[in-house]
N, C-alpha and C positions, 0 to 999 in steps of 0.2 A: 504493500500500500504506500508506504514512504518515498517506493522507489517510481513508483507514476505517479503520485504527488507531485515531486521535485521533477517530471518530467514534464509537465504541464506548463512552457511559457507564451503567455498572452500578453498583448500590446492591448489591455483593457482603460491603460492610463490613458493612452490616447486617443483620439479622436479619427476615424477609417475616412477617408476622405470620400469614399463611397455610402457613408454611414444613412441607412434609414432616416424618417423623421422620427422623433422622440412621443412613442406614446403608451399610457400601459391600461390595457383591458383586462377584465377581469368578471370572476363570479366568485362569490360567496355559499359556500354548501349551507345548506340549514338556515336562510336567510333570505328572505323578498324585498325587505324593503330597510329602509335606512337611512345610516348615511358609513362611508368609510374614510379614513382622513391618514391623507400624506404629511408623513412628519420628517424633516433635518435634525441628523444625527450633531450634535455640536458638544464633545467635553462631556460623554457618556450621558448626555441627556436628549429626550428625544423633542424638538415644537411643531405643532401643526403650521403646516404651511399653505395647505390646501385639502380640497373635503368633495365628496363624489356621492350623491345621490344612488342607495341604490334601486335599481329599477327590473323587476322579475331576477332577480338574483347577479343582478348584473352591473358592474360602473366600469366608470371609463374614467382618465387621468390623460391632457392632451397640452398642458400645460408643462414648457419643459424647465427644469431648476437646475441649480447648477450641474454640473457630468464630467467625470463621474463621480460619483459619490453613494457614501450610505445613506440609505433613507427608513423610514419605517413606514408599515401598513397597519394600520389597526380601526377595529370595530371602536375602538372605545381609545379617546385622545388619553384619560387617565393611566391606564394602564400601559403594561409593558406590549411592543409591538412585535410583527414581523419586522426581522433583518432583510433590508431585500438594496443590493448594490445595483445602482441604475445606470445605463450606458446609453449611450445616442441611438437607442433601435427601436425597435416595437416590441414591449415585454408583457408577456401574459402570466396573471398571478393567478390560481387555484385558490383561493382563500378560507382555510378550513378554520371554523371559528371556534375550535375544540383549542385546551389551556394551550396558551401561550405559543397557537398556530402550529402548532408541531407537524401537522401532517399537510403544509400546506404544501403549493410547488410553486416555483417561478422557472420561467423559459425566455430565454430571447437575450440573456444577461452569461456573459463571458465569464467575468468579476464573479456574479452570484454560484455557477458551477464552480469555479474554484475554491467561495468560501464554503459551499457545501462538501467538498473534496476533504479541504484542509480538518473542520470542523470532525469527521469520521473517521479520521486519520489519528495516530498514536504516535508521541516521541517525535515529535516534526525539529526538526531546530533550525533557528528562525533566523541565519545567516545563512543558508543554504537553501529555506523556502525564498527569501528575497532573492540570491543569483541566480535561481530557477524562473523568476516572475517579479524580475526588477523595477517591469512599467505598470504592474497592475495596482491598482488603488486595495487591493486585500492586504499587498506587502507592507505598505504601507500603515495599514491599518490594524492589521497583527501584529507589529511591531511595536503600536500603539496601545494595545489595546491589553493583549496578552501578556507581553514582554518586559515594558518597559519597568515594572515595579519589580523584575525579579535580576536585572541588569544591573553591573556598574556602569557611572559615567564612562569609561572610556568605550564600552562594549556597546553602548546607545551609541554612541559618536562614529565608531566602526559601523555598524548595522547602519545608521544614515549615511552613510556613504557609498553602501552598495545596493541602493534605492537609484533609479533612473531619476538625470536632471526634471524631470515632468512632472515630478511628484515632492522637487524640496519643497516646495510653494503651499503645501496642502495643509489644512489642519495638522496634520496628527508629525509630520514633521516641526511645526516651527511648535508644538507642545514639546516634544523629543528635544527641540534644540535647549529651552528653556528648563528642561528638565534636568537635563546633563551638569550646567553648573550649579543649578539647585543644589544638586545633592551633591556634593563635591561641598557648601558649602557648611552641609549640616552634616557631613561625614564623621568619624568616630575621631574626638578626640576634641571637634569645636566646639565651641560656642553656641548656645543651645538659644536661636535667636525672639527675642522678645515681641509679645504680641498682648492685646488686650480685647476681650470680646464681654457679651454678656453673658451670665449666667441665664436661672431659670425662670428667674424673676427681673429681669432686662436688666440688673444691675451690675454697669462693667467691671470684669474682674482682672488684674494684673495678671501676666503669666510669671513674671519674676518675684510677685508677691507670696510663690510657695516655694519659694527657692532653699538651699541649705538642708536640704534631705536629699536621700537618694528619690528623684521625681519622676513619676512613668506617666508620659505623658501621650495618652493613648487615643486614637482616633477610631468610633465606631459610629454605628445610627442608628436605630430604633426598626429600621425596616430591612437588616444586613443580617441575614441568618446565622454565618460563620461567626459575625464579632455576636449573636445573642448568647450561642452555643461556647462563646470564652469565656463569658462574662462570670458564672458559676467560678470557672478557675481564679478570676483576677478578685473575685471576693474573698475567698478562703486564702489568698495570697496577702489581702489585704488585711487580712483581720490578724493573721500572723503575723506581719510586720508593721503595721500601723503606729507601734507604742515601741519600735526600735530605729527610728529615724525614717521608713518608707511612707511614700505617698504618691496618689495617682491622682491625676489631672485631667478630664476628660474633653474631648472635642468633638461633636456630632457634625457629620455630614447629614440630620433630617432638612426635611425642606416642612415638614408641618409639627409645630411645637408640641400638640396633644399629642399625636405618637411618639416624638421623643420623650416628653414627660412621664407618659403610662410605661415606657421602656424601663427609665431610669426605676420606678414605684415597682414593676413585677419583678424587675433582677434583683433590686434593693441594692441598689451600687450607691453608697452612701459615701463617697466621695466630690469633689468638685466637678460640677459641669458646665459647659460655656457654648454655645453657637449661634454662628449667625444668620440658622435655615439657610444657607445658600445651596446648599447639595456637595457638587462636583464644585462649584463655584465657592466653595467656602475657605477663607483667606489665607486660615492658619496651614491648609493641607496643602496648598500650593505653597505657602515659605517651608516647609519641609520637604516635599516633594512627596509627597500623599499620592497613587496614582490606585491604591486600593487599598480596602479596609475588612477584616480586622487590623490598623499596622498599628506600630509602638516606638515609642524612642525613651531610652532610659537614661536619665542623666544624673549628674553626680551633684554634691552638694557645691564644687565650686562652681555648678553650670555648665559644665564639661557633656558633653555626651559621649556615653558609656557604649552603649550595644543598641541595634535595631530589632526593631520585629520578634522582639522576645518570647514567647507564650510558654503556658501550661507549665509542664516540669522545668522545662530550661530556666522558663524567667525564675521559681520558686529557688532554682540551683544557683543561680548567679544570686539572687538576692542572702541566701546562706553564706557564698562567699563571701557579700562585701556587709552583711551586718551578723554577724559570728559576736 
């Protein structure tokens, strides 16, 4: 599978000078009437950008947005959509309105067989998916999407460079480029840098005002399954070290207060919290270089940061080490 994977290169980046007009027809199973709505991918969030009546199970989309790009398709603007990567042709979507589209198809889309390729595929590594498929908007977007939180900066910088020039221009490049010295400058051993947001009750709290402990300063959200299913760990971690110089510092990516709130009361995570609803867009995760969550950054009493991405047993084992 890896090995037709990495054989697969498409020029989906650009534009065929023969290329169809741009339009994407469609049917919805189990559905007559409606509406369905095209949304722009931007910073892991999805916006309506346009909306399609449906008519005997059927809409049309003739209006073309930028190309190529991810976009989403969904029944419902709230929720999570179909992934569906749009090119300069005539793409026909299947639209199965069962969780979270699963069994839907698209056809017509170069970009979207490869992401479906990639997606089924195991062990892919994503320097040698990009020189397989250096023009297509997936390489780019994998690299973006998947990669970049488990990358060093030099390893992100390498990976953008063997991206086709057509694609440095694109979101998820100039994130990567801004990512790179991000983290570089909140790497092990800096300067754990200062930020101030509200708490739960909109009143601003210093980040330096819990400083002089070992500080874990932890990024999760109230709708992020993985960080719900830590949170168990980071309290039993907390409760043992609480009263020997540890503490943690919480930062939510929610975008709606009442589920962060009801989060913070069901886990009983009875330390500090702060955010500023933004999501993806939230201040503190971009000056860290946050690209996914559950993440962690542990720092030391002179503001130093200590280690990343700590959890479960590791974090409870480094924390033995340094308060013994």
């Amino acid at each position: 599978m890896i090995r037709s994977l990495l054989s697969i290169v498409l020029l989906s980046g650009t534009l065929s000078a023969n290329a169809q007009n741009f339009a994407i027809t469609g049917t919805v199973k189990g559905v007559s009437s409606g509406k369905v709505y095209l949304q722009r991918f931007t910073n892991k969030m999805f916006f309506t950008i346009d909306s399609s009546n449906i008519t005997d199970g059927k809409f049309h989309f003739a209006k073309k947005p930028k190309l190529p790009e991810l976009y989403g398709i969904t029944l419902n603007p709230s929720a999570s959509p179909l992934f569906i990567f749009l090119e300069d042709k005539k793409i026909e979507v299947e639209l199965d309105s069962a969780v979270y589209y699963s069994k839907s198809v698209v056809k017509g889309s170069d970009a979207q067989d490869l992401f479906t390729t990639y997606r089924n595929s195991r062990n892919v590594k994503v320097d040698e998916f990009i020189k397989a498929n250096p023009s297509s908007i997936v390489a780019a977007y994998v690299l973006y999407r998947d990669y970049s939180y488990r990358l060093t900066p030099d390893e992100i910088d390498n990976n953008v460079k063997l991206l086709s020039p057509s694609l440095q221009k694109t979101q998820y490049v100039n994130v990567l480029r801004e990512l790179s010295p991000t983290l570089r400058k909140v790497g092990i051993g800096e300067v754990a840098p200062e930020f101030t947001l509200a708490d739960t009750d909109g009143k601003p709290v210093k980040f330096s005002g819990h400083s002089g402990k070992y500080l874990l300063l932890d990024f999760w959200a109230g709708w992020c399954g993985p960080c719900r299913r830590e949170n168990p760990n980071l309290v039993r971690v907390y409760e043992k070290y609480k009263g020997k110089g540890f503490d943690i510092f919480a930062v939510s990516l929610d975008k709606q207060k009442e589920q962060w709130v009801k989060a913070i009361a069901d886990d009983k995570l009875t330390w500090t919290h702060v955010s500023d609803l933004k999501f993806w867009d939230s201040a503190p995760a971009r000056l860290y270089g946050v690209r996914a969550i559950p993440s962690n950054v542990l720092i030391g009493p002179d503001g130093k940061i200590l280690a990343r991405n700590l959890r479960g047993k590791e974090l409870e084992e480094k924390l033995a080490t340094l308060l013994q």
